[in-house]
mmCIF file of the N, C-alpha and C atoms, coordinates in Angstrom:
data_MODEL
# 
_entry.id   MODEL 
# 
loop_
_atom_site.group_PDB 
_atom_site.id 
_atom_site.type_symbol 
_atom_site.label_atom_id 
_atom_site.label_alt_id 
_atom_site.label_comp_id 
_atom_site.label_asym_id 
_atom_site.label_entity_id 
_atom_site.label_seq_id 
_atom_site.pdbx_PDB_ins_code 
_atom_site.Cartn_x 
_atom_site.Cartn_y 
_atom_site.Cartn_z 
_atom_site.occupancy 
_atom_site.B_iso_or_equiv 
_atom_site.pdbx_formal_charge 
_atom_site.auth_seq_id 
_atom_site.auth_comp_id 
_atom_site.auth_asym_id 
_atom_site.auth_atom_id 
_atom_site.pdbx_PDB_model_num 
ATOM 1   N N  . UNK A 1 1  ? 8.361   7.052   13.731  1.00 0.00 ? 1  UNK A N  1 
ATOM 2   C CA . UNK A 1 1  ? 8.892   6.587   12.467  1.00 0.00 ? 1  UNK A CA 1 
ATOM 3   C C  . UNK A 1 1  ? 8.987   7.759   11.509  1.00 0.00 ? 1  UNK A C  1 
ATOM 4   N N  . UNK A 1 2  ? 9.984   8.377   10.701  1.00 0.00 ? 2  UNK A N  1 
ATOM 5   C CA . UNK A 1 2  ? 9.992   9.264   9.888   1.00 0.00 ? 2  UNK A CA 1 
ATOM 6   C C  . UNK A 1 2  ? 9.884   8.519   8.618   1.00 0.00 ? 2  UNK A C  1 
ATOM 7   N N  . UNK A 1 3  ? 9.082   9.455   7.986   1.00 0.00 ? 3  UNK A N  1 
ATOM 8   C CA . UNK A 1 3  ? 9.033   8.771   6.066   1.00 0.00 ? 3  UNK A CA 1 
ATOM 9   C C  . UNK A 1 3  ? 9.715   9.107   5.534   1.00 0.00 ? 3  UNK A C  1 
ATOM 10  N N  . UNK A 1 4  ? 9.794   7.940   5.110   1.00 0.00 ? 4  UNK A N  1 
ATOM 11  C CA . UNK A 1 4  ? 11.281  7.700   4.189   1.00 0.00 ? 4  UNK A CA 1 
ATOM 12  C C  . UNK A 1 4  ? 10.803  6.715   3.280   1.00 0.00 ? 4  UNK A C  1 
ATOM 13  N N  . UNK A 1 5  ? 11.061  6.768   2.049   1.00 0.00 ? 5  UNK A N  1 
ATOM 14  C CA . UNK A 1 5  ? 11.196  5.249   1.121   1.00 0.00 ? 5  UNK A CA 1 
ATOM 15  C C  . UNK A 1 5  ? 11.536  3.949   1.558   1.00 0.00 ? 5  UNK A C  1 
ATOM 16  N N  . UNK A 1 6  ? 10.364  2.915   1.315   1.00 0.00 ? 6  UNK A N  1 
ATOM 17  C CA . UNK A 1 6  ? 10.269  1.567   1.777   1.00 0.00 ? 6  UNK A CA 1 
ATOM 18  C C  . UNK A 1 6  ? 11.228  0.953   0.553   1.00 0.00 ? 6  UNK A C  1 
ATOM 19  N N  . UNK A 1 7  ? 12.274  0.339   1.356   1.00 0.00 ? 7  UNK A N  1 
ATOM 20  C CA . UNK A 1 7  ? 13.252  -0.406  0.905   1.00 0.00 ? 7  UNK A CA 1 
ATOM 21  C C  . UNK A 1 7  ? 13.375  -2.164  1.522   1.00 0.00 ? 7  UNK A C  1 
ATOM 22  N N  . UNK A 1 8  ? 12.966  -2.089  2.408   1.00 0.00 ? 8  UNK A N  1 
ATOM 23  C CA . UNK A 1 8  ? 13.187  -3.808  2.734   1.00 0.00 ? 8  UNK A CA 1 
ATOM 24  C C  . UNK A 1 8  ? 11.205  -3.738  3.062   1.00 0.00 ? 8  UNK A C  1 
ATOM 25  N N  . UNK A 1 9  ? 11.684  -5.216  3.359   1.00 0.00 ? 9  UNK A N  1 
ATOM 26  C CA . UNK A 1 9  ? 10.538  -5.972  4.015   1.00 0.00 ? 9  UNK A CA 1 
ATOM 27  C C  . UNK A 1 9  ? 10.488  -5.298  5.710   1.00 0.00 ? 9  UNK A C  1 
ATOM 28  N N  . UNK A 1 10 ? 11.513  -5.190  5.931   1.00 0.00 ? 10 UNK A N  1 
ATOM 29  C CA . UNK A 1 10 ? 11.063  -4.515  7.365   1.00 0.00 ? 10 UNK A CA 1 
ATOM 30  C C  . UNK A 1 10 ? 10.416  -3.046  7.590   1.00 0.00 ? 10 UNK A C  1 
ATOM 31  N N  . UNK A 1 11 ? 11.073  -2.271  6.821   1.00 0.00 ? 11 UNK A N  1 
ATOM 32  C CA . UNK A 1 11 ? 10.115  -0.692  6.796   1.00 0.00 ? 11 UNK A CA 1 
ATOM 33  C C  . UNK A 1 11 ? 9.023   -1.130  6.046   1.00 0.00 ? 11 UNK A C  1 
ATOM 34  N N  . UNK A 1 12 ? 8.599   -2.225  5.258   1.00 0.00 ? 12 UNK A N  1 
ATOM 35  C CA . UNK A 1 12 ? 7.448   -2.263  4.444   1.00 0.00 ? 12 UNK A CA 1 
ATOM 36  C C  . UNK A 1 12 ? 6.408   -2.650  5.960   1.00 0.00 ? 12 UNK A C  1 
ATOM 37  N N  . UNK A 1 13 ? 6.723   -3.728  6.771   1.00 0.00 ? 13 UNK A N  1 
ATOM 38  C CA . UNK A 1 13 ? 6.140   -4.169  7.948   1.00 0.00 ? 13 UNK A CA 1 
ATOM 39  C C  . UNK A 1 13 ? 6.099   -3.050  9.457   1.00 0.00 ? 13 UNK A C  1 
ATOM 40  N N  . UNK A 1 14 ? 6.811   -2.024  9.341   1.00 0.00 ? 14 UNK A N  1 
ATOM 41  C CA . UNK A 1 14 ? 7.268   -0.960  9.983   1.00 0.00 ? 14 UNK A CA 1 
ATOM 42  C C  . UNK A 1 14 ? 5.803   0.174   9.318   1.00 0.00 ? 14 UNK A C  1 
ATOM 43  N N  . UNK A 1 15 ? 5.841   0.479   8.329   1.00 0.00 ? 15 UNK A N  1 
ATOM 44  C CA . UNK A 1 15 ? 5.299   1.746   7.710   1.00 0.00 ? 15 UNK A CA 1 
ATOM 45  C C  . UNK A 1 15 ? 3.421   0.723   7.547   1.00 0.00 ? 15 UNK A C  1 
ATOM 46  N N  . UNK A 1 16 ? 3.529   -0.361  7.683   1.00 0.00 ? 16 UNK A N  1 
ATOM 47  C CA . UNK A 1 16 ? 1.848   -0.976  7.352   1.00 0.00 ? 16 UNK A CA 1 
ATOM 48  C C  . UNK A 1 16 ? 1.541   -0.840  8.646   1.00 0.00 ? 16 UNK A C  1 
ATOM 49  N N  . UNK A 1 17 ? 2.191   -0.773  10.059  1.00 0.00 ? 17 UNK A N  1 
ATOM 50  C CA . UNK A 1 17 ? 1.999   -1.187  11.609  1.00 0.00 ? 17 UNK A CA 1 
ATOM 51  C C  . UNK A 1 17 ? 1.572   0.165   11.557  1.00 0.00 ? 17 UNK A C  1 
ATOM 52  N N  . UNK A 1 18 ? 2.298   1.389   11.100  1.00 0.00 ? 18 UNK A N  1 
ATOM 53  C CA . UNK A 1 18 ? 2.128   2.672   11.404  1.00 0.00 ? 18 UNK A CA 1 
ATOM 54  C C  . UNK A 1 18 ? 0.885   3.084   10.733  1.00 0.00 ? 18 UNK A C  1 
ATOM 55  N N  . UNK A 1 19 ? 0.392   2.644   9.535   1.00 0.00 ? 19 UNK A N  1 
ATOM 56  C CA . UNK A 1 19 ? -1.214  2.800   8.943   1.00 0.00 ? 19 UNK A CA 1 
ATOM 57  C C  . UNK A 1 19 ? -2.107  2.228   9.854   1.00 0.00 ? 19 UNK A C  1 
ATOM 58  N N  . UNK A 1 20 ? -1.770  1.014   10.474  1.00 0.00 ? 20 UNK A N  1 
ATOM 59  C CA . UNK A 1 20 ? -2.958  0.722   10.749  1.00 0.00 ? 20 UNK A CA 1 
ATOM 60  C C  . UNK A 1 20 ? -2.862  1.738   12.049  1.00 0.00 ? 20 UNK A C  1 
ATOM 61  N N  . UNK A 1 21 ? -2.221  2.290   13.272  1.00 0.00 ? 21 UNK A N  1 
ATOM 62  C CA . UNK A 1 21 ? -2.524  3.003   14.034  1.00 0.00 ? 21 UNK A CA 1 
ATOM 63  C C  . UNK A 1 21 ? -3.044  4.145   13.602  1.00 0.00 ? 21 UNK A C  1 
ATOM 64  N N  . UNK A 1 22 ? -2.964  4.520   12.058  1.00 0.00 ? 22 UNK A N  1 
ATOM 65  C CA . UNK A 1 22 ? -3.232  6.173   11.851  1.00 0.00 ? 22 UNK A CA 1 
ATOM 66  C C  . UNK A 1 22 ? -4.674  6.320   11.577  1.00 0.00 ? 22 UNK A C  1 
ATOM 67  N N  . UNK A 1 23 ? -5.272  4.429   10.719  1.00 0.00 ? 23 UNK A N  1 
ATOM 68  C CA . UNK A 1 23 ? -6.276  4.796   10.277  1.00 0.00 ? 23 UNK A CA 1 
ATOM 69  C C  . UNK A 1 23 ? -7.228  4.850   10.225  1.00 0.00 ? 23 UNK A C  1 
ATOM 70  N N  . UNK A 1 24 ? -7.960  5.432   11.443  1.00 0.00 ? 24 UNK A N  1 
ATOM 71  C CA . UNK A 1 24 ? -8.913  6.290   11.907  1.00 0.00 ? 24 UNK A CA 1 
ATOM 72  C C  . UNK A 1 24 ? -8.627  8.098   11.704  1.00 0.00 ? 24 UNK A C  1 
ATOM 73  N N  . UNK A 1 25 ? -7.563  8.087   11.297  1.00 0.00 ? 25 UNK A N  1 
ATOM 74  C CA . UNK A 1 25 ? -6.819  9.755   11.327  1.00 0.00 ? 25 UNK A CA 1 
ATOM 75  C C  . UNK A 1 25 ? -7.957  10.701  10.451  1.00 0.00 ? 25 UNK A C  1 
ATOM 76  N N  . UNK A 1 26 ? -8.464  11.685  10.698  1.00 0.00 ? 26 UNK A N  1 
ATOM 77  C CA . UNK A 1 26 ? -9.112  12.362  10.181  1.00 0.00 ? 26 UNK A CA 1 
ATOM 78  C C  . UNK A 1 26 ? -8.105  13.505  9.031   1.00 0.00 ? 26 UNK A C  1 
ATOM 79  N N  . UNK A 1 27 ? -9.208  13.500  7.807   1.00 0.00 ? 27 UNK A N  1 
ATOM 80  C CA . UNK A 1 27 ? -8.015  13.859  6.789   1.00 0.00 ? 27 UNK A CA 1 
ATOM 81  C C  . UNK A 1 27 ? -7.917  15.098  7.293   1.00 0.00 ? 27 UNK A C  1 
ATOM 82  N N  . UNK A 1 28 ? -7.086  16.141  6.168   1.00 0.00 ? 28 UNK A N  1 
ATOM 83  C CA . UNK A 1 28 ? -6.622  17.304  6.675   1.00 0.00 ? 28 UNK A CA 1 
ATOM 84  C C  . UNK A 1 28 ? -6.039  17.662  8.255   1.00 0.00 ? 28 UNK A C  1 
ATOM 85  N N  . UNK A 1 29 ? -5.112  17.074  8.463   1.00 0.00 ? 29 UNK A N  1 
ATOM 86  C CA . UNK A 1 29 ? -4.985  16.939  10.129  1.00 0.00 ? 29 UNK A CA 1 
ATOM 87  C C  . UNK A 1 29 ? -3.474  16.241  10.089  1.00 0.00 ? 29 UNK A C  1 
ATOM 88  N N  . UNK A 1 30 ? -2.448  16.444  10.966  1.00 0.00 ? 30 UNK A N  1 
ATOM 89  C CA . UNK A 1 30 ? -1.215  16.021  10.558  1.00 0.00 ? 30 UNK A CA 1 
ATOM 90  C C  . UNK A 1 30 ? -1.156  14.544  10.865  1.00 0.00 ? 30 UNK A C  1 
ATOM 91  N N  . UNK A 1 31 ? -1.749  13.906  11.401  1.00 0.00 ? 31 UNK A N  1 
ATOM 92  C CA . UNK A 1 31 ? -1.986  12.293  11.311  1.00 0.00 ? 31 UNK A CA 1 
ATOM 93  C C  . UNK A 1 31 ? -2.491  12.216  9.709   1.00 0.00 ? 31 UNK A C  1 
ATOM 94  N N  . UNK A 1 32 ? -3.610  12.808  9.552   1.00 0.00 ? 32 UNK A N  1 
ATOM 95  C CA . UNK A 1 32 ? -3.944  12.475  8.212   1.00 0.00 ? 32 UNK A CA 1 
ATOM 96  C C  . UNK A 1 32 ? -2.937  12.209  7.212   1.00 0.00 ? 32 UNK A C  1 
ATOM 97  N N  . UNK A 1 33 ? -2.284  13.578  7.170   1.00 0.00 ? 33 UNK A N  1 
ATOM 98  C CA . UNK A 1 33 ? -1.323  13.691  6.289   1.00 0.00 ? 33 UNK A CA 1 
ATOM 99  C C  . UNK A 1 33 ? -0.232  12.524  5.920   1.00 0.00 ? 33 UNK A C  1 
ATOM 100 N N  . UNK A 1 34 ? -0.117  12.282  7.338   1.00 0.00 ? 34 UNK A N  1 
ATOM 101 C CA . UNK A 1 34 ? 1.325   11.255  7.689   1.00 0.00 ? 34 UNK A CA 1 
ATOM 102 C C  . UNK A 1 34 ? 0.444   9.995   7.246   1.00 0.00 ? 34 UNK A C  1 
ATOM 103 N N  . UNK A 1 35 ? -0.768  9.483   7.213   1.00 0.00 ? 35 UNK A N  1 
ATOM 104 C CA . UNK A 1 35 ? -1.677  8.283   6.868   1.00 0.00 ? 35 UNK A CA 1 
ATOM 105 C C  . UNK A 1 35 ? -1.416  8.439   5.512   1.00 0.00 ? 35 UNK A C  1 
ATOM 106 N N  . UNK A 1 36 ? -2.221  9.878   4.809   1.00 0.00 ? 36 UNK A N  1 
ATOM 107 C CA . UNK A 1 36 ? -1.925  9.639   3.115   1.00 0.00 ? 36 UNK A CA 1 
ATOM 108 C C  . UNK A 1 36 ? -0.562  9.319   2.713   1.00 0.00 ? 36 UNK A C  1 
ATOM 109 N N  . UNK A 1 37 ? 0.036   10.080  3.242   1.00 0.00 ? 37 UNK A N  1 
ATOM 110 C CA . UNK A 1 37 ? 1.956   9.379   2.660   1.00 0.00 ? 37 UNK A CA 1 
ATOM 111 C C  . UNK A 1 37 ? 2.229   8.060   2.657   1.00 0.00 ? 37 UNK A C  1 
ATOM 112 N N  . UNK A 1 38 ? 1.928   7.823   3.984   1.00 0.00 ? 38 UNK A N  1 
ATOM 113 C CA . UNK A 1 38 ? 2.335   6.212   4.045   1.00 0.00 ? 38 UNK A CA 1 
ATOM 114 C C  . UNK A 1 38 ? 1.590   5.409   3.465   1.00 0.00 ? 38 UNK A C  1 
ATOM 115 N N  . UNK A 1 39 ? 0.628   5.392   2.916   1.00 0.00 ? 39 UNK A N  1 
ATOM 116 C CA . UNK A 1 39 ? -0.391  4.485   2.230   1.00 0.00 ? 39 UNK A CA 1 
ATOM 117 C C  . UNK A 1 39 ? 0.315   4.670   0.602   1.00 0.00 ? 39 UNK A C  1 
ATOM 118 N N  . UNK A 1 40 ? 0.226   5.780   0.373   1.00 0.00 ? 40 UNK A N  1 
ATOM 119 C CA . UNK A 1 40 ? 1.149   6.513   -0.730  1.00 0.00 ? 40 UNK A CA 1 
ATOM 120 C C  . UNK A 1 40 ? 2.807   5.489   -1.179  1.00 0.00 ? 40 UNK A C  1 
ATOM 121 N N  . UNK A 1 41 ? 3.037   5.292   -0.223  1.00 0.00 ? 41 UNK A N  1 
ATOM 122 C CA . UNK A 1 41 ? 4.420   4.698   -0.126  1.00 0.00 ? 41 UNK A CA 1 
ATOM 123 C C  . UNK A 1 41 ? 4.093   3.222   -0.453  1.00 0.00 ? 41 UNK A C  1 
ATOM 124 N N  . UNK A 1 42 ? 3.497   2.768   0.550   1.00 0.00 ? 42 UNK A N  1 
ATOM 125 C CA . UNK A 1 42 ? 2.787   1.416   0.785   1.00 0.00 ? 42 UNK A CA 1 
ATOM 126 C C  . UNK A 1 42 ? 2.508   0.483   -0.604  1.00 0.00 ? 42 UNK A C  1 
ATOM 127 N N  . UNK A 1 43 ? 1.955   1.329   -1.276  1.00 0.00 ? 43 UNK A N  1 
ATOM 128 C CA . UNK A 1 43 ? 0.886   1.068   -2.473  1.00 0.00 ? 43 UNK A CA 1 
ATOM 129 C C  . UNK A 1 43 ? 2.014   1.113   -3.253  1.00 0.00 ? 43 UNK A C  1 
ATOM 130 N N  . UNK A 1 44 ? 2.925   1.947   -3.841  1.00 0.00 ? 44 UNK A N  1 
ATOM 131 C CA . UNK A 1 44 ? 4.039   1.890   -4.645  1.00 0.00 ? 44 UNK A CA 1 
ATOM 132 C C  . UNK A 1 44 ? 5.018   0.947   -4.141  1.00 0.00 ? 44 UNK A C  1 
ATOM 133 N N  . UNK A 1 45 ? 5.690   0.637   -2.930  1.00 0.00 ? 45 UNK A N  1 
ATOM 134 C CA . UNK A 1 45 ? 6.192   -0.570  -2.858  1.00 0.00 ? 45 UNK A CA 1 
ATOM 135 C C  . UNK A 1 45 ? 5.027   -2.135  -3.197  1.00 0.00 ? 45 UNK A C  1 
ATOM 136 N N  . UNK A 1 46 ? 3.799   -2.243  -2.761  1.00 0.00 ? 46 UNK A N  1 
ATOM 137 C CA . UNK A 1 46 ? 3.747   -3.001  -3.306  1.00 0.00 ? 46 UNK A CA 1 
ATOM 138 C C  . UNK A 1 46 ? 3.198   -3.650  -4.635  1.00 0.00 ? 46 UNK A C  1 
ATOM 139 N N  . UNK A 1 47 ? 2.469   -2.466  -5.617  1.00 0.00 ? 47 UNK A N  1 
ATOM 140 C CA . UNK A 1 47 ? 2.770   -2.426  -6.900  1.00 0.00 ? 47 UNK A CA 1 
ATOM 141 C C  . UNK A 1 47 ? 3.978   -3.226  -7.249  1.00 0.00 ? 47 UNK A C  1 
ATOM 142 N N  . UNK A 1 48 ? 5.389   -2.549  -6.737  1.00 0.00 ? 48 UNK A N  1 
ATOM 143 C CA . UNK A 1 48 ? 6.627   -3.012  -7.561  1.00 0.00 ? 48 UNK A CA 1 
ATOM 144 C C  . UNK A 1 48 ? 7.453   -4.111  -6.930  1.00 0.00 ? 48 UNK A C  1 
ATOM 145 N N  . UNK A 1 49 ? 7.272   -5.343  -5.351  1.00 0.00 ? 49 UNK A N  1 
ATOM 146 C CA . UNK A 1 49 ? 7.001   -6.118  -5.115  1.00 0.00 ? 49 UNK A CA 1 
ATOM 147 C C  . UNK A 1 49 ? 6.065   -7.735  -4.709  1.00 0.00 ? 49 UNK A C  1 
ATOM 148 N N  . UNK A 1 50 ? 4.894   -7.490  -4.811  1.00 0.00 ? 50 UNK A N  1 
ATOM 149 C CA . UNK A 1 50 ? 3.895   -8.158  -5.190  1.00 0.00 ? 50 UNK A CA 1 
ATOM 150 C C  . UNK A 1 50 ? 2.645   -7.532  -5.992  1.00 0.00 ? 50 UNK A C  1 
ATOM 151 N N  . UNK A 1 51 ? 3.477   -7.304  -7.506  1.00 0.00 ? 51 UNK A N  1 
ATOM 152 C CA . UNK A 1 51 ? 2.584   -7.290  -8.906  1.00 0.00 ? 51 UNK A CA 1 
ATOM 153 C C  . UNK A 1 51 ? 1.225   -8.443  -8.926  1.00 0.00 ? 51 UNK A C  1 
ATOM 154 N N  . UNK A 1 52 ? 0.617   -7.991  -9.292  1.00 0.00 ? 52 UNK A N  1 
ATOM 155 C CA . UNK A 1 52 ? -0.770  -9.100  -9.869  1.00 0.00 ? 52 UNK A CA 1 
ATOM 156 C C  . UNK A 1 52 ? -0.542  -8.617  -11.396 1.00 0.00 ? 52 UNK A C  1 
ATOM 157 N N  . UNK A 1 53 ? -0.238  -9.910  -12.260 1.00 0.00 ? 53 UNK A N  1 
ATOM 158 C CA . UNK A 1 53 ? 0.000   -10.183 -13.213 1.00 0.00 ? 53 UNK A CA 1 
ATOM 159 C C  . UNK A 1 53 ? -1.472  -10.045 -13.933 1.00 0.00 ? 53 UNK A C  1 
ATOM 160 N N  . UNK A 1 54 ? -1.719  -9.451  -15.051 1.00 0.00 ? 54 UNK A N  1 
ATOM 161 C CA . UNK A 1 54 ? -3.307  -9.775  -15.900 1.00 0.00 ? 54 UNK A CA 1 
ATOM 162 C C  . UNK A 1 54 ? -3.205  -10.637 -16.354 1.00 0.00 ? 54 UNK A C  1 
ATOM 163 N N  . UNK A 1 55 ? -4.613  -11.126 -16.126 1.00 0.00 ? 55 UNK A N  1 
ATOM 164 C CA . UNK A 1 55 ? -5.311  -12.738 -16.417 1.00 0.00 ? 55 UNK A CA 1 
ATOM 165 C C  . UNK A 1 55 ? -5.039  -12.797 -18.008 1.00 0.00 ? 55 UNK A C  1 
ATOM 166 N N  . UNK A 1 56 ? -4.742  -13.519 -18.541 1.00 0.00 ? 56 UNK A N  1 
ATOM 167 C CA . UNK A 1 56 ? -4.898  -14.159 -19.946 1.00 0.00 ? 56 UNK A CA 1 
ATOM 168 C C  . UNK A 1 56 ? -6.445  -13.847 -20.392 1.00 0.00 ? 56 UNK A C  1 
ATOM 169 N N  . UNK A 1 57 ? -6.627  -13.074 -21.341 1.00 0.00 ? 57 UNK A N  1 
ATOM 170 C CA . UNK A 1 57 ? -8.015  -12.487 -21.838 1.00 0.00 ? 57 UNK A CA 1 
ATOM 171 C C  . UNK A 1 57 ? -9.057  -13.867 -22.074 1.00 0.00 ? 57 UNK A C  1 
ATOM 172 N N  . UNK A 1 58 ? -8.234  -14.772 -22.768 1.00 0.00 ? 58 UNK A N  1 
ATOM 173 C CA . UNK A 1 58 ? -9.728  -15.915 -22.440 1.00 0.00 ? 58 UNK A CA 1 
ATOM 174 C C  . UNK A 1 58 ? -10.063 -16.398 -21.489 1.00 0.00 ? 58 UNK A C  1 
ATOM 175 N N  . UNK A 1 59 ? -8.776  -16.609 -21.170 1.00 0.00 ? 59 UNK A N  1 
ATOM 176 C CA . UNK A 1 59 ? -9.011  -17.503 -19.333 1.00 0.00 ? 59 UNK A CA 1 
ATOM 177 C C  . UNK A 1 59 ? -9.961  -16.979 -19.006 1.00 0.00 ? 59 UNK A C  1 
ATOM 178 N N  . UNK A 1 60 ? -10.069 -15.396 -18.408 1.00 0.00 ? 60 UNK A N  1 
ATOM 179 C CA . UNK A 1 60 ? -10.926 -14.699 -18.054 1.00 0.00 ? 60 UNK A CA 1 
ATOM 180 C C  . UNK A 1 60 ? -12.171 -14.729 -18.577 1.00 0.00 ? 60 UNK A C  1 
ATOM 181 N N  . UNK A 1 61 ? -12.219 -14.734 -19.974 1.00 0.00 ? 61 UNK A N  1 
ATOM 182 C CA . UNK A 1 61 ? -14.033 -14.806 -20.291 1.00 0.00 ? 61 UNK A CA 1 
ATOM 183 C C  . UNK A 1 61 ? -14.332 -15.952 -20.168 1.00 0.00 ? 61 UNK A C  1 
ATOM 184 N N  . UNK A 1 62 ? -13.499 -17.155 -19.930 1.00 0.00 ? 62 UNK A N  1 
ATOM 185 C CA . UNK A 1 62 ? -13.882 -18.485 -19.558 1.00 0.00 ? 62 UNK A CA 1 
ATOM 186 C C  . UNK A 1 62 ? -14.374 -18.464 -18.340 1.00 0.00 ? 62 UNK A C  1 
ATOM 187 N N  . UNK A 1 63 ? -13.751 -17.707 -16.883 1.00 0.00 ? 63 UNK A N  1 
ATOM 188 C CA . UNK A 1 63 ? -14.054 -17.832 -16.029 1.00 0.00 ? 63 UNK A CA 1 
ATOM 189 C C  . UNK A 1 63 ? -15.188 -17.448 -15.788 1.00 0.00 ? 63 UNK A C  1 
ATOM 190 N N  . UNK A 1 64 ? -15.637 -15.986 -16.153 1.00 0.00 ? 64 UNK A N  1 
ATOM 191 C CA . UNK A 1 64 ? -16.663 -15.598 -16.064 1.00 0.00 ? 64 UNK A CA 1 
ATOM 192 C C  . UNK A 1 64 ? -18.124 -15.978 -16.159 1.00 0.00 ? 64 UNK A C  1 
ATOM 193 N N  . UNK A 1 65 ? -17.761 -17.027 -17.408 1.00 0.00 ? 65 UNK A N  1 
ATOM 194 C CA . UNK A 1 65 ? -18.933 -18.072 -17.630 1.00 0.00 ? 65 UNK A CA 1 
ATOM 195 C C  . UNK A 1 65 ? -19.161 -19.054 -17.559 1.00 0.00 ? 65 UNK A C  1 
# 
């Protein structure tokens, strides 16, 4: 798989298949490398497709207690 920017749901399911084989990858090491990118990628697609919205500030201290 070459890295490239996750654009669909399929390189998003493509590039998560390829983390999980990497990640055992020891850092500094070109698996590593190719692990930090893609996690790198990963994390910014899904930041900007499945957002977690912040809780409503009381809700939250309601919940808490």
């Amino acid at each position: 798989m070459d890295i490239r920017p996750i654009r669909t749901e399929a390189d998003y399911r493509a590039a998560l298949a390829e983390v999980d084989k990497l990640f055992n990858a020891r850092p500094k090491t070109p698996e590593g490398d190719r692990l930090e990118l893609l996690t790198t990628l990963v994390e910014a697609y899904e930041a900007q497709h499945y957002a977690i919205p912040a809780p409503d500030p009381v809700e939250a201290i309601k919940y808490l207690m």
